[in-house]
N, C-alpha and C positions, 0 to 999 in steps of 0.2 A: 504494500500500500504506500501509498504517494500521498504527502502533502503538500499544496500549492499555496504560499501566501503573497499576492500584490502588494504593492505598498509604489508610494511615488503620485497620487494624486492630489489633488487641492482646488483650490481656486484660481484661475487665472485670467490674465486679460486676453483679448484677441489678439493674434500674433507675437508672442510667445512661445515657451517651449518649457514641453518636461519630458520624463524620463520617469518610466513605469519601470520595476523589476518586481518579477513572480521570481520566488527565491523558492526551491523544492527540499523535503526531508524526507526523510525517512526509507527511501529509495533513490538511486541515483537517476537520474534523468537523459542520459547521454545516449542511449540508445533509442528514445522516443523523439518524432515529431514534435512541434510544439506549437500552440496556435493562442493569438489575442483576438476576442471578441469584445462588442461591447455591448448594451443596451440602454436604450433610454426611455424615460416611461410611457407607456403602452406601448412600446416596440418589440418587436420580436428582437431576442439577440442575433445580431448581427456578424457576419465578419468581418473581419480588421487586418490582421496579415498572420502569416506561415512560417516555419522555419523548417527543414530538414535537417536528422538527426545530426549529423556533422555540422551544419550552419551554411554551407555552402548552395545551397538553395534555398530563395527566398520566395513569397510569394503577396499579394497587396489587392486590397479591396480598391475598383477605382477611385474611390471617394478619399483614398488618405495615398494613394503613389507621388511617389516627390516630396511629401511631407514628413512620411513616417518610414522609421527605419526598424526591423527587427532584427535582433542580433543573439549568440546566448554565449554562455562562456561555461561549457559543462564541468571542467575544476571548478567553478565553483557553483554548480547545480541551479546555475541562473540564468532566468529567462529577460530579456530588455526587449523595451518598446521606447525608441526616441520617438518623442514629437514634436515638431519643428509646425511653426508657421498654425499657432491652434486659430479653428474659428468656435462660431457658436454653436456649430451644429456637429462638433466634435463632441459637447458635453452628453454623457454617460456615465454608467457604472462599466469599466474595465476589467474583463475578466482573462485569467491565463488557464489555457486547456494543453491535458497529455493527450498525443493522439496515439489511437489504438495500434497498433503494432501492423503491420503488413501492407500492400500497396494499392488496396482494393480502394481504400477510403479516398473520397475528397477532401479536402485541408479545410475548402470552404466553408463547409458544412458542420452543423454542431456533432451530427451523431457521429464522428469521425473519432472524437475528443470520446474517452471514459473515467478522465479526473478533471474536474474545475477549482479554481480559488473562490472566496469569495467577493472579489471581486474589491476594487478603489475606484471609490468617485470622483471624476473629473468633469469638471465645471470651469467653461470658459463664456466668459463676460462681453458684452458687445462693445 
């Protein structure tokens, strides 16, 4: 079993930047996929972006390409989400998912993921 905890969200203004990390315990992470969703109220959660297990393959919802960067650094069983250049319609709750092991699955998509964080709220300001 995997624990995933977010941390890196707040309040910001428009056009600004942060820097999400899902930080993983209790299993090590380096062999899974990794994916950031978000949701914002009454929305279905969303996609955000992708990692593959190395880091060498990325992947990006159009709405955040150019803007956001996903990266991980599996010494230390951590997942990054930079965000560069926020708007208002970035604001949500951020979550980090493990994705299920083999090549069947799409990144996209939630059912792909079989651990979630709970997830850091991110609120950007007009």
């Amino acid at each position: 079993q995997v624990q995933l905890v977010e941390s890196g969200g707040g309040l910001v203004q428009a056009g600004v930047s942060l820097r999400l990390s899902c930080a993983a315990s209790g299993r090590t992470i380096s062999d899974y996929a990794m994916g950031w969703f978000r949701q914002a109220p009454g929305k279905e959660r969303e996609f955000v972006a992708a990692i593959n297990w190395s880091g060498g393959n990325t992947y990006y919802a159009d709405s955040v390409k150019g803007r956001f960067t996903i990266s991980r650094d599996n010494a230390k069983n951590t997942v990054f989400l930079q965000m560069n250049s926020l708007k208002r319609e970035d604001t949500a709750v951020y979550y980090c998912g493990r994705a299920r092991l083999g090549s069947i699955y799409n990144l996209s998509t939630v059912s792909a993921y079989d651990y979630w964080g709970q997830g850091t709220q991110v609120t950007v300001s007009s």
